[in-house]
C-alpha positions as CSV (number, residue, x, y, z in Angstrom):
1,X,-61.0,23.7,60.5
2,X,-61.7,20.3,61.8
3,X,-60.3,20.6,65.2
4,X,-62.2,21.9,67.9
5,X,-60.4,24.9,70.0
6,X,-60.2,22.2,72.8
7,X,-58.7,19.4,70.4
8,X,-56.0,22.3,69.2
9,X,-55.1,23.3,72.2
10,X,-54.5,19.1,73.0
11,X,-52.4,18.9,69.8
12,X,-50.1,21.9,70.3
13,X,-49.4,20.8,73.7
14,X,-48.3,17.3,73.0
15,X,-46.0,19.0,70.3
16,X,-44.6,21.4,73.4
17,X,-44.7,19.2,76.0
18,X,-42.3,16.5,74.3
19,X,-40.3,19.9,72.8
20,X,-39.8,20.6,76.9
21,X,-38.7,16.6,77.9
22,X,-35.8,16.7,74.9
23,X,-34.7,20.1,76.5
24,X,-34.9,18.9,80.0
25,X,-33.1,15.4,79.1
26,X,-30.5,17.6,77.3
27,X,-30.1,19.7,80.4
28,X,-29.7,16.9,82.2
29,X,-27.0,15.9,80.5
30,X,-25.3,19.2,80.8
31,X,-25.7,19.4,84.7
32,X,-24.1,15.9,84.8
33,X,-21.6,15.9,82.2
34,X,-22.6,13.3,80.4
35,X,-22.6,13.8,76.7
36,X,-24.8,10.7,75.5
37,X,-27.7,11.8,77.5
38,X,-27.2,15.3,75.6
39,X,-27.7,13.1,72.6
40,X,-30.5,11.6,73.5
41,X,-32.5,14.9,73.7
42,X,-31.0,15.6,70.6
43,X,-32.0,12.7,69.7
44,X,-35.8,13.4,70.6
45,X,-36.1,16.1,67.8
46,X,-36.4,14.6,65.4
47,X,-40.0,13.4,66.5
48,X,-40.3,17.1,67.6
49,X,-40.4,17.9,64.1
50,X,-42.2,15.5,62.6
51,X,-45.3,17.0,65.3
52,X,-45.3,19.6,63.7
53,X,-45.6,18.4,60.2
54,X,-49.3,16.8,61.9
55,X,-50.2,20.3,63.0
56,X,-49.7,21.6,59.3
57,X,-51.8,18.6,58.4
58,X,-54.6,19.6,60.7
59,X,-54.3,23.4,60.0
60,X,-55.1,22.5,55.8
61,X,-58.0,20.8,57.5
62,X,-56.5,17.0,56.1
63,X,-56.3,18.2,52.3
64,X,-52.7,17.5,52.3
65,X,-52.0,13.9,52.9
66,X,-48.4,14.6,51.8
67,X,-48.1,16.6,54.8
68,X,-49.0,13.3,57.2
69,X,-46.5,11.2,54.9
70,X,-43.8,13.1,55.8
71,X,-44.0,13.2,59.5
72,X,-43.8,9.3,59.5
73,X,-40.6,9.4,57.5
74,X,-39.3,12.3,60.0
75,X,-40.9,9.9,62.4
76,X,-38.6,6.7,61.4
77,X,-35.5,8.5,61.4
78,X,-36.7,9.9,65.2
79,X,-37.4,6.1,66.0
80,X,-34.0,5.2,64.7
81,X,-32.4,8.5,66.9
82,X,-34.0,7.3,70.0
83,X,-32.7,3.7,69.2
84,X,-29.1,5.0,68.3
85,X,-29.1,6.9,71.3
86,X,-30.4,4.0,73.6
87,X,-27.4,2.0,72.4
88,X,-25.0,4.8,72.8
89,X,-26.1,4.7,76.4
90,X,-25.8,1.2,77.1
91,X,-22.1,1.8,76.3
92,X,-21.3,3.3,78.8
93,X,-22.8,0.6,81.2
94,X,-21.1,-2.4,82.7
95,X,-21.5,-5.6,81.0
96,X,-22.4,-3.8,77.8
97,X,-22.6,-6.4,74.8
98,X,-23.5,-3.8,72.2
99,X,-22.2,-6.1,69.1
100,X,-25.1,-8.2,70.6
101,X,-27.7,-5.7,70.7
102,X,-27.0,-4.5,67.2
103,X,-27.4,-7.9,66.1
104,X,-30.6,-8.2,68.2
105,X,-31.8,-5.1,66.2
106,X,-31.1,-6.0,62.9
107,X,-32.8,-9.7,63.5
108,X,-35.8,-8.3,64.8
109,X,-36.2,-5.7,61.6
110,X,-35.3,-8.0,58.7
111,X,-36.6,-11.6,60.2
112,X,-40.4,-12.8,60.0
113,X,-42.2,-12.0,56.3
114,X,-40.2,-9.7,54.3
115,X,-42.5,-10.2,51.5
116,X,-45.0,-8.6,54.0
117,X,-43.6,-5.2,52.9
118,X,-43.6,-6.0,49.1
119,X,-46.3,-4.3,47.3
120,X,-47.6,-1.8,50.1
121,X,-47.3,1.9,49.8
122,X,-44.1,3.1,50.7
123,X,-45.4,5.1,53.2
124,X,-47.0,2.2,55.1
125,X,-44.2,0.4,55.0
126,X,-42.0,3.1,56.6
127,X,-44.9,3.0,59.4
128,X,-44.3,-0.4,60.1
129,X,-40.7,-0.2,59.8
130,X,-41.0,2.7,62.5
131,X,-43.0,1.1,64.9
132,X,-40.6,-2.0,64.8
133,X,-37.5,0.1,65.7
134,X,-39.3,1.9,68.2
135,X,-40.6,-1.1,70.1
136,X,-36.5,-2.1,69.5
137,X,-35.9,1.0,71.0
138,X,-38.6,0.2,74.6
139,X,-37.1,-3.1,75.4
140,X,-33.7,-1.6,75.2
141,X,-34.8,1.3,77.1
142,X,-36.0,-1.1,79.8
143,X,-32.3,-2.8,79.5
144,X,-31.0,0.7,79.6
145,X,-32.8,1.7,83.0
146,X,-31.9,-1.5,84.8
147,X,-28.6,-1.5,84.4
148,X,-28.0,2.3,85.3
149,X,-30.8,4.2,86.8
150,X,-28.8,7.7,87.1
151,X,-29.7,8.0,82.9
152,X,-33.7,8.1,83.2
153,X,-36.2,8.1,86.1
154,X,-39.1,5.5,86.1
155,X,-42.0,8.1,85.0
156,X,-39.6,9.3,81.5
157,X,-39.1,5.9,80.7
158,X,-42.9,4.9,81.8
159,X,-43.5,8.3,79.5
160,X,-41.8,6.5,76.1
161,X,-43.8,2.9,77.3
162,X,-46.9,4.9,77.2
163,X,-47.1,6.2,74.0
164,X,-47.9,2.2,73.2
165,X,-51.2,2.8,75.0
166,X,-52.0,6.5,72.5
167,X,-51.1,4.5,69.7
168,X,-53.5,1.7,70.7
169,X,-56.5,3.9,72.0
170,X,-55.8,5.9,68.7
171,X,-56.2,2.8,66.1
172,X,-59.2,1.7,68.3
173,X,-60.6,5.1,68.0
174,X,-60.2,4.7,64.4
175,X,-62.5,2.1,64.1
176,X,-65.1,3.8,65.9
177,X,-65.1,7.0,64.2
178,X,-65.0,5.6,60.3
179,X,-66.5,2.4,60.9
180,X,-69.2,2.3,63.6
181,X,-69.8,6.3,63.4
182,X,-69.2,6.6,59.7
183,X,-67.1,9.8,59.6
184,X,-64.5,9.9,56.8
185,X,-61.6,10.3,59.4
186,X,-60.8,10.6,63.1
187,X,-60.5,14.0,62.5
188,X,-64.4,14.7,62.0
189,X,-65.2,13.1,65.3
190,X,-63.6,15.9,67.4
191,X,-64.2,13.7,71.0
192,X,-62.9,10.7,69.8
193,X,-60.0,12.4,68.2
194,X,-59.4,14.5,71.4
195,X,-59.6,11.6,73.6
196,X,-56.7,10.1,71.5
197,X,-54.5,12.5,71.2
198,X,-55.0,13.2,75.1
199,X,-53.3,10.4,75.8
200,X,-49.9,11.6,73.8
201,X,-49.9,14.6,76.1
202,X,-50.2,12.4,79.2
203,X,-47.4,10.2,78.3
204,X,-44.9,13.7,76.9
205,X,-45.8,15.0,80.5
206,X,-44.6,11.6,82.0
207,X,-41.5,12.0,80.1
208,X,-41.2,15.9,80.7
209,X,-41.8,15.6,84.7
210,X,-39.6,12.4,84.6
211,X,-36.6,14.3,83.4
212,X,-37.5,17.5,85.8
213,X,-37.7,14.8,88.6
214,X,-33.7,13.7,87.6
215,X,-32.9,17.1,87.4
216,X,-33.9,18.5,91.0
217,X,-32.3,15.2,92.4
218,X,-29.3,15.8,90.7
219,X,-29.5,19.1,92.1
220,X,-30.2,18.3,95.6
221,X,-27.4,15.8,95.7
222,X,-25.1,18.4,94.7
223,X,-26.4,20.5,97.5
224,X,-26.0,17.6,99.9
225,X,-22.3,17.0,98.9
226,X,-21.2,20.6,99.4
227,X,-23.0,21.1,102.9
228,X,-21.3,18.1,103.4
């Protein structure tokens, strides 16, 4: 295999880690009563699949490209989930224009170059696609936590923010590994690719610990209140 007993270990804890902060978030929900935070863990596991679809990538030692394609489509409908989910939220905040934000949503996918997707491989263009509704899917996370802070605490939504800097650090290791190092992928430069994907596992622990954090001040508020 490609993958170092270090970098596997890395990989299948990202894949746990963000497993654990959609069960936490759903718990959350549960403890509180508030059915569209329930759906927004659902919401995560989508992306929880698509993980693993990576790890089967990994384990055929990158000889089954197919395997990669399909945890970016998994991954666009798990972008979309997080986005419908967001917006389900924001309904139940004040001031809520959500005929607004769907228009803001489909501007931002369909304006700019169209023709920018015309021509590419299908798969590519489902990345970009992804990425575009998940950066959708940020800003109206950051709406979203500033209207009603009892859904998220900072370090979950600092968690989803983050992921902007594994993707970054991952692209820029990239570069190094093909083009300055000369391997054929990422994947034959075990630090570089370790490095990378470390930083997927810190920002699934952000999100994890960020919903724990809700859940034990849920808790001790409840406590408070019937001392009181």
């Amino acid at each position: 295999m490609l993958l170092s007993f270090p970098n596997w270990i890395i990989h299948i804890s990202s894949a746990l880690e963000w497993g654990i902060g959609a069960l936490l978030i759903f718990r959350y929900g549960t403890l509180t009563g508030r059915r569209e935070i329930r759906l927004f863990g659902i919401a995560m596991l989508p992306h929880w699949v698509g993980s693993f679809f990576v790890l089967g990538y990994h384990v055929s030692t990158d000889s089954i490209p197919l395997l990669l394609d399909m945890s970016e489509v998994i991954n666009f409908f798990g972008s979309i989930s997080l986005l419908w989910a967001t917006l389900n939220l924001l309904k139940t905040t004040k001031k809520t224009q959500t005929a607004g934000y769907t228009a803001a949503v489909a501007a931002i996918v369909f304006a700019g170059k169209p023709q920018s997707y015309m021509g590419a491989d299908i798969f590519d263009t489902i990345l970009q696609l992804s990425s575009i509704v998940y950066m959708t899917f940020l800003v109206l996370l950051i709406v979203l936590y500033r209207r009603d802070r009892t859904v998220f605490s900072a370090l979950t939504v600092a968690g989803f923010w983050f992921v902007l800097v594994f993707i970054s650090v991952t692209v820029f290791c990239i570069y190094l590994a093909t083009d300055v190092c000369g391997f054929p992928s990422l994947s034959h430069d075990d630090l570089l690719h370790g490095l990378a994907e470390s930083l997927l596992t810190v920002s699934n622990l952000m999100i994890a610990f960020g919903a724990h954090r809700k859940i034990r001040e849920f808790k001790a508020e409840q406590l408070l209140n019937n001392q009181g």
